[in-house]
C-alpha positions as CSV (number, residue, x, y, z in Angstrom):
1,X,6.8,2.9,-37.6
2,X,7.9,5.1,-35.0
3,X,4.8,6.0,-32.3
4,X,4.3,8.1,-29.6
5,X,1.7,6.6,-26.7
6,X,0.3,9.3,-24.5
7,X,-1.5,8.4,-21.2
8,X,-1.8,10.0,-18.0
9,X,-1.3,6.8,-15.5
10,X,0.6,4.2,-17.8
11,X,1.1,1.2,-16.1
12,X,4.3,-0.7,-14.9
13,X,2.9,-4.1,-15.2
14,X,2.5,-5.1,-12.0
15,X,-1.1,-5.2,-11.4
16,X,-4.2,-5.3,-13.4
17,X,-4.9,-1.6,-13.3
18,X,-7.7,-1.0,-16.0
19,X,-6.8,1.7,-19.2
20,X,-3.3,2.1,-17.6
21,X,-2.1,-1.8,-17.9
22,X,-4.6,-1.7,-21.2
23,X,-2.1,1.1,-22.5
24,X,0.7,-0.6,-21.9
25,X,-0.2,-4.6,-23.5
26,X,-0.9,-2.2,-26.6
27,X,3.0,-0.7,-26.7
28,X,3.9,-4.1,-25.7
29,X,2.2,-5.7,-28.4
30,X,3.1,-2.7,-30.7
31,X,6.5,-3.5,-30.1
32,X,6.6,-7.1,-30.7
33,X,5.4,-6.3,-34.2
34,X,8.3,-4.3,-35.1
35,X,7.6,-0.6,-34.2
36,X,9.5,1.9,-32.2
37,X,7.0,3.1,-29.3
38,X,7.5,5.6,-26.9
39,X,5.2,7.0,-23.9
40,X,4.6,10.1,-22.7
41,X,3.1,9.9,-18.9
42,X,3.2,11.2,-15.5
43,X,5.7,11.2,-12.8
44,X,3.5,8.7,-11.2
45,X,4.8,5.8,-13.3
46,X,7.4,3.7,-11.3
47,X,8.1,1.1,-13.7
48,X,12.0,0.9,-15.8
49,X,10.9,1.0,-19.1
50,X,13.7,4.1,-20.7
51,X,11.4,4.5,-23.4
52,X,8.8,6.1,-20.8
53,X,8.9,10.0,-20.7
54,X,7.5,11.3,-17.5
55,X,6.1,14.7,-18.3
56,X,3.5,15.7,-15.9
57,X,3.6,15.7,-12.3
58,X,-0.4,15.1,-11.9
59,X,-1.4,18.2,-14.0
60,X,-2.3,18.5,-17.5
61,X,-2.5,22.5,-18.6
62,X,0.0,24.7,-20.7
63,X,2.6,24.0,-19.6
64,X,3.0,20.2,-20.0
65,X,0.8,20.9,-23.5
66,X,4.2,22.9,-24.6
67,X,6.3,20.2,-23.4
68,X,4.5,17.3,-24.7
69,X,4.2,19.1,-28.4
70,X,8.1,20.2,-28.2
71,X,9.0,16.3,-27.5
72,X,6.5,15.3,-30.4
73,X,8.2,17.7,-33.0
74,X,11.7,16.7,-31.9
75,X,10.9,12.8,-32.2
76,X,9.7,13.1,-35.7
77,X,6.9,10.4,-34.5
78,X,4.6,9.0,-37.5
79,X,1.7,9.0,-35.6
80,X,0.8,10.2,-31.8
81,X,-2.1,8.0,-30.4
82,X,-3.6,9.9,-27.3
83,X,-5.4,7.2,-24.8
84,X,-8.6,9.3,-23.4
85,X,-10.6,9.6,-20.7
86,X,-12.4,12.7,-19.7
87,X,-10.9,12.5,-15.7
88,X,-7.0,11.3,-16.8
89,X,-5.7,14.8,-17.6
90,X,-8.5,17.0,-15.7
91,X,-11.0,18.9,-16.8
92,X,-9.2,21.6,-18.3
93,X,-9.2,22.6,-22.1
94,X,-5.4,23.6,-22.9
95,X,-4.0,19.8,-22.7
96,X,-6.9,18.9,-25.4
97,X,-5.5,21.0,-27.7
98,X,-2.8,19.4,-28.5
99,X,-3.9,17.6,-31.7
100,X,-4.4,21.1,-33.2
101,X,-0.3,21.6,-31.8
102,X,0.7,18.6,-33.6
103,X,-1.0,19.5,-36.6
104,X,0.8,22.8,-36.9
105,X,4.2,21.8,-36.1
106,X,4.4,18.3,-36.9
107,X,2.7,17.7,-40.1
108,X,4.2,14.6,-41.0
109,X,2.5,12.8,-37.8
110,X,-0.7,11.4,-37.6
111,X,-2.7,11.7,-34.4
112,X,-4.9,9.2,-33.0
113,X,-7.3,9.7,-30.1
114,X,-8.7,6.7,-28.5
115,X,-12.0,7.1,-26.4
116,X,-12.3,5.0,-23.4
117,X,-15.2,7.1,-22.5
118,X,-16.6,10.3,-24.1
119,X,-17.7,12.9,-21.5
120,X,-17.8,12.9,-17.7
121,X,-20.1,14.5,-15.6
122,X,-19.4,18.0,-16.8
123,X,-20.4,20.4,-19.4
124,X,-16.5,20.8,-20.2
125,X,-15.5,17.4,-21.3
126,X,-18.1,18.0,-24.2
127,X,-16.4,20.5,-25.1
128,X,-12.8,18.9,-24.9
129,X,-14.7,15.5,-26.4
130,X,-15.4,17.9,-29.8
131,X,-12.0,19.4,-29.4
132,X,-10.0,15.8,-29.6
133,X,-12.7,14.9,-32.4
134,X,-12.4,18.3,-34.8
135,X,-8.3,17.8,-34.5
136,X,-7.3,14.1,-34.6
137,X,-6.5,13.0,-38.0
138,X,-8.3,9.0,-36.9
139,X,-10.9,8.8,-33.9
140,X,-10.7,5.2,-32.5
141,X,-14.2,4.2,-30.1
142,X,-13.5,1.2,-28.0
143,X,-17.1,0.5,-27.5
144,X,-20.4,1.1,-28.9
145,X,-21.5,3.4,-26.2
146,X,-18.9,5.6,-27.6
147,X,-20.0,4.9,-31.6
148,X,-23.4,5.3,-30.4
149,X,-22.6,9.4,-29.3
150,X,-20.4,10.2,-32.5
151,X,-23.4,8.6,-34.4
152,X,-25.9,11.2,-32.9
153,X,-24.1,14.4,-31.7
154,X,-20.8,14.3,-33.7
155,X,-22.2,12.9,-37.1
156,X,-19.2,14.9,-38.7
157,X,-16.4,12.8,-37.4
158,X,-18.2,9.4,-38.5
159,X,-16.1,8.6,-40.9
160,X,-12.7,9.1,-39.1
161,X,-13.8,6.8,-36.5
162,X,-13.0,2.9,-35.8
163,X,-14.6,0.7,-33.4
164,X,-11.6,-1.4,-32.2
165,X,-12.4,-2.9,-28.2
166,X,-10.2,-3.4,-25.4
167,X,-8.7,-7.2,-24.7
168,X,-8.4,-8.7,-21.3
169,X,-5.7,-7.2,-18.6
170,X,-4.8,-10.7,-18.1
171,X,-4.5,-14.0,-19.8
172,X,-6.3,-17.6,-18.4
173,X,-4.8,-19.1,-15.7
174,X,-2.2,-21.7,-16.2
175,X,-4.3,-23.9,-13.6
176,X,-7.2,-26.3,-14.3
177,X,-10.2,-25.5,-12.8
178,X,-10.4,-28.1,-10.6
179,X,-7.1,-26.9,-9.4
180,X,-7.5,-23.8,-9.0
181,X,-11.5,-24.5,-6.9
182,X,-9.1,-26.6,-4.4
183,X,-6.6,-23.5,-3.8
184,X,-9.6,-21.4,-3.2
185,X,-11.2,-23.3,-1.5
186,X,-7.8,-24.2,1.1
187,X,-7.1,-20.5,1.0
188,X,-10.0,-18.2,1.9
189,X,-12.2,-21.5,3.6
190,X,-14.8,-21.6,1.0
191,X,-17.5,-25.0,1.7
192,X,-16.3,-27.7,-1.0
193,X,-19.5,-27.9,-3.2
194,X,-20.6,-24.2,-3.0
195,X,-21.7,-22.0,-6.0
196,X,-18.5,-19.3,-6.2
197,X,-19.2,-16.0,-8.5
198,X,-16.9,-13.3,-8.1
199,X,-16.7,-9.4,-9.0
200,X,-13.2,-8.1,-10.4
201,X,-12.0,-4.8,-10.5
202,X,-11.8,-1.5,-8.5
203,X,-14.3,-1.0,-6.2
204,X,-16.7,2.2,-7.0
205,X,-20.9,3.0,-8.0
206,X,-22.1,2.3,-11.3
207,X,-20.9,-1.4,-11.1
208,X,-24.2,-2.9,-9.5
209,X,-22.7,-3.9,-6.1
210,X,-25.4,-2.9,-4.4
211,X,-27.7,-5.0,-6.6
212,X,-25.0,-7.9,-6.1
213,X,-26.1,-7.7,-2.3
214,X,-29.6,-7.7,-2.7
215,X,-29.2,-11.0,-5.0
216,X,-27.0,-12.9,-2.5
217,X,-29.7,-12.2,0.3
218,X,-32.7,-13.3,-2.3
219,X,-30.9,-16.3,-3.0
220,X,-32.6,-20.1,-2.2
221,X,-30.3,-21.9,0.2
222,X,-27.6,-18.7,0.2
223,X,-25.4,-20.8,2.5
224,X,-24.4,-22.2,-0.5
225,X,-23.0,-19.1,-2.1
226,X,-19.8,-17.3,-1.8
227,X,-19.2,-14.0,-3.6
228,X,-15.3,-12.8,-4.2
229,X,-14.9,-8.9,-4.2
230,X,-11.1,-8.7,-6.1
231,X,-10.1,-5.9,-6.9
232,X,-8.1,-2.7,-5.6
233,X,-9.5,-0.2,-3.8
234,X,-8.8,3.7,-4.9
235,X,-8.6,6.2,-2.2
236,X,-11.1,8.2,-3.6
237,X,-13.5,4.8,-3.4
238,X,-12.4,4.4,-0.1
239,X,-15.7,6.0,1.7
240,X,-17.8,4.1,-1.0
241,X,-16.5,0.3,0.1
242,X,-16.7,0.8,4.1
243,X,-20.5,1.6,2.9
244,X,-20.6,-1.7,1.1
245,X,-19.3,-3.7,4.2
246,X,-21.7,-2.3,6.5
247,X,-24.5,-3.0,3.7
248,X,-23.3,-6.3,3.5
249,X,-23.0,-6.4,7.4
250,X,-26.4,-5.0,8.2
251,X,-27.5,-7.4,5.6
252,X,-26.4,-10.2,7.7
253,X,-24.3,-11.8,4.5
254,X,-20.5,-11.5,5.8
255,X,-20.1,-15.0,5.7
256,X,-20.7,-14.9,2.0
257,X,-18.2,-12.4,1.0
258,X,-14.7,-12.7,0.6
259,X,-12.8,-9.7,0.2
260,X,-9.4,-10.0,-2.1
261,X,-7.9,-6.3,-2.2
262,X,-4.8,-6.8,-3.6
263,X,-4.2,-8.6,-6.7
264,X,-1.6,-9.5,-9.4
265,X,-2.8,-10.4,-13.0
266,X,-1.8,-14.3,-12.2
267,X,-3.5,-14.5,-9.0
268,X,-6.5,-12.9,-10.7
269,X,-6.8,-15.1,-13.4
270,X,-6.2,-18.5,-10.8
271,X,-9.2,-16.6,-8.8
272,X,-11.6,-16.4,-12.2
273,X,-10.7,-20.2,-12.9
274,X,-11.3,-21.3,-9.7
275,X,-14.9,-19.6,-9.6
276,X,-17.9,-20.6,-10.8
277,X,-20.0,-17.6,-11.6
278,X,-18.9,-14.5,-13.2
279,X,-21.4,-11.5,-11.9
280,X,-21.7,-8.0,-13.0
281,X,-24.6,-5.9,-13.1
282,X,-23.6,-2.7,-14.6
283,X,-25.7,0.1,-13.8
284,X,-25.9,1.0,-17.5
285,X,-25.5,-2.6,-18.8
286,X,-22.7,-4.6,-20.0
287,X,-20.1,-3.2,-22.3
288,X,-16.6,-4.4,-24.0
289,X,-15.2,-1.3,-22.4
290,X,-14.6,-3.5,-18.9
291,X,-11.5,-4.8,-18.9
292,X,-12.4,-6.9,-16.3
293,X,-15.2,-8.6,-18.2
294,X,-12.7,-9.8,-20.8
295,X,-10.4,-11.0,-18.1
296,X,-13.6,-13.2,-17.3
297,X,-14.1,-14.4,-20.9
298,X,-10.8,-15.1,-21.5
299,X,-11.1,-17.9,-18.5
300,X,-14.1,-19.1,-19.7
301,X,-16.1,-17.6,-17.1
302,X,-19.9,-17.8,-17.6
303,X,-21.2,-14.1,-16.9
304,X,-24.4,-12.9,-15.5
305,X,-24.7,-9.1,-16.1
306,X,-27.8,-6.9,-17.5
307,X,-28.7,-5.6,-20.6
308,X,-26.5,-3.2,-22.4
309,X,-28.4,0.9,-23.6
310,X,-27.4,0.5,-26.9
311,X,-27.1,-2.9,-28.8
312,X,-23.7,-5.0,-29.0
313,X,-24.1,-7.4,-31.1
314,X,-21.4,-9.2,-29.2
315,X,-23.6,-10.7,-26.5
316,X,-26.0,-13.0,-26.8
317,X,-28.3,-13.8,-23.7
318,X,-28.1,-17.3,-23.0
319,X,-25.3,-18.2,-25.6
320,X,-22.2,-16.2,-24.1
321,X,-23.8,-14.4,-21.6
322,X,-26.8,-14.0,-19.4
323,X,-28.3,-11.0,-19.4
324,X,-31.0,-9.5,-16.2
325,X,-32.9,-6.2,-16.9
326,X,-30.9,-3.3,-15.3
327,X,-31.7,-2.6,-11.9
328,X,-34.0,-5.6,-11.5
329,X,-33.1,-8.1,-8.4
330,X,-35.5,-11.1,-10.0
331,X,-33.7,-11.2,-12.9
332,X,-30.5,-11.4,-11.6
333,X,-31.7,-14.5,-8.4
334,X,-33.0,-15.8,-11.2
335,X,-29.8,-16.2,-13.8
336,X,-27.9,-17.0,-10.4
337,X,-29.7,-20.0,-9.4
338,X,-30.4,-21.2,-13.2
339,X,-26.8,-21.6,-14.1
340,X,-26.1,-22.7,-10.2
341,X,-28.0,-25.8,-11.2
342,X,-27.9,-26.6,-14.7
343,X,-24.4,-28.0,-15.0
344,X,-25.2,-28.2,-18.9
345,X,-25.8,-24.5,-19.2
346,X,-22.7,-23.7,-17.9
347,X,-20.7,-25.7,-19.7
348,X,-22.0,-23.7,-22.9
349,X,-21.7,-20.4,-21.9
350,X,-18.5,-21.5,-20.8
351,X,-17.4,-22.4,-24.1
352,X,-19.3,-19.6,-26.0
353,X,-17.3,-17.3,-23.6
354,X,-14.0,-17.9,-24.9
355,X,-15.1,-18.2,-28.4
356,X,-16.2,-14.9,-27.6
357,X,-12.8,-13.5,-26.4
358,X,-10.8,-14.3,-29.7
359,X,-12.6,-10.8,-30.8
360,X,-10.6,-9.7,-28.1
361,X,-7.3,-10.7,-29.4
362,X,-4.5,-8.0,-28.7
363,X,-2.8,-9.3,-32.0
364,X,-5.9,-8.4,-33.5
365,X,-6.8,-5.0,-31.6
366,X,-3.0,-3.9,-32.6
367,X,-3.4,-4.7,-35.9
368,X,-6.3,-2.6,-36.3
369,X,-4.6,-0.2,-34.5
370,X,-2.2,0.1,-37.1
371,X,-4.8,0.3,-40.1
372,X,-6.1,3.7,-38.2
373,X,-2.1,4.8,-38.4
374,X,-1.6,4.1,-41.7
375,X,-5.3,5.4,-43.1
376,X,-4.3,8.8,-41.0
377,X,-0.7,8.8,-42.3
378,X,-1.7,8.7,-45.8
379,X,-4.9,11.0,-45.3
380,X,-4.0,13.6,-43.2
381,X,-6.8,16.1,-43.3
């Protein structure tokens, strides 16, 4: 099958980088199973794959629209599979047009649009959301938040939507635990018998950091605990962090924080295996749209997040998962210190976690990926 991937910032594989490197372990994975893919991104990629067309140079309006459609109809693509998010190709509406392009000009293709998120803070991504829905042959949700909106607003597009979630940006580490503990510990001068949790991923609100403070200072004996913030920092985050750190400084709890900005997807695997505590409490609860949650499960990382909006039958609070009420401190001090103690516990959840993350398989998520081609190749509506 010939396939045309579409994302604004696709990644070069070099760091864990959220929808971008998730874009690109799909045409990886794709690819390995025999099809011909091709991407369509911005000028911004710096990687050497020469199947990677860079089309826009940071804007997404008419003009690239024309080019993108012109390069679809030439490549006589069987399906075009659009990765979405509502801030990747600005908030304009000609760019979301382009299913309704495809469908007049390239007939024989079927177009995909995968929803990382729906809408975004403005009245005009509903509009674009409705848009990408009305045209795409096959809708594909990668999380229930997302089935949860075309179930009440969109009901008309039900049945040309999947649910297929995200897999991990990384893989386990190669290390034992007890290997990797000793290279943290050597490395950033953690205590030897401290409680370790750590919080992956970019830096920016909504992710419960704040709340992440506020649990380390509520903490009994919080001598004991060391929290690792890994993760990248955007620029436009950049004013966000300092205000963490001084949080965190007038908090009087630098010595429990150990900032990793930088990392690749080894290091940040060796980092999950070598800690004991995954922790994050989502503003709006936990979802299998966080790439870096998988990277967790996949190392067997018992997580301590809050309770998701809408119900994912994934997660089971106190199985694979502990789950706090959102925006509530006790809760979280109190899933902290219980799985701090109870060696047992953690063990279980341990286990449960990466029995968890086989749903997550990108063998699996690209073989579902393909059903949606084939159901919109041979139902084109």
């Amino acid at each position: 099958m010939k396939i045309c991937m579409i994302f604004s910032d696709y990644s070069p594989g070099r760091e864990a980088d959220g929808i971008g490197d998730y874009t690109r372990i799909l045409v990886e994975t794709l690819r390995s199973r025999g099809h011909d893919v091709r991407v369509v991104t911005s000028s911004r990629y710096t990687g050497w794959d020469r199947k990677v067309v860079r089309i826009s140079h940071g804007r997404w309006g008419i003009r690239e629209l024309r080019k993108v459609a012109a390069y679809i109809k030439k490549g006589g693509f069987d399906a075009v599979h659009l990765q979405y998010t509502p801030v990747s190709y600005g908030f304009g509406v000609a760019f979301k047009l382009l299913p309704l392009l495809v469908r007049l000009y390239s007939r024989k293709t079927c177009f995909v649009t995968t929803f990382h998120t729906f809408v975004g803070g403005r009245w005009v991504s509903k509009v674009n959301a409705v848009l990408l829905s009305a045209f795409s042959h096959r809708i594909i949700a990668t999380n229930d938040e997302i089935i949860y909106l075309i179930d009440k607003w969109l009901e008309a597009f039900k049945k040309k939507t999947a649910l297929i979630p995200i897999g991990a940006n990384i893989g386990p580490s190669d290390m034992s635990r007890e290997e990797a503990r000793k290279k943290l510990e050597l490395e950033y001068g953690i205590k030897s018998g401290a409680v370790v949790m750590v919080n992956f991923g970019f830096c920016y609100p909504g992710k419960g950091i704040e709340n992440i403070i506020k649990t380390v200072k509520n903490l009994s004996g919080r001598e004991n605990y060391y929290i690792i913030m890994m993760g990248a920092v955007r620029e436009q985050d950049a004013d966000y962090r300092r205000g963490i750190q001084n949080l965190i400084r007038m908090n009087g709890l630098d010595g429990n924080f150990v900032w990793i900005p930088e990392v690749d997807s080894e290091k940040a695997a060796d980092v999950l295996m070598g800690s004991d505590i995954f922790i994050a409490p989502y503003d709006e609860g936990i979802s299998i749209r966080r790439g870096s949650l998988m990277a967790a499960l996949v190392n067997g990382l018992p997580v301590v997040s809050t309770a998701p909006r809408v119900p994912m039958p994934y997660f089971k609070s106190g199985e694979n998962v502990i789950l706090a009420e959102r925006g509530k401190v006790p809760g979280l001090v109190s899933a902290v210190e219980r799985l701090s103690v109870d060696r047992d516990l953690r063990k279980k959840i341990s286990k449960n976690a990466r029995e968890l993350a086989k749903h997550f398989d990108w063998d699996l998520i690209a073989e579902e990926t393909e059903k949606v081609y084939m159901e919109g190749i041979g139902r084109r509506t």
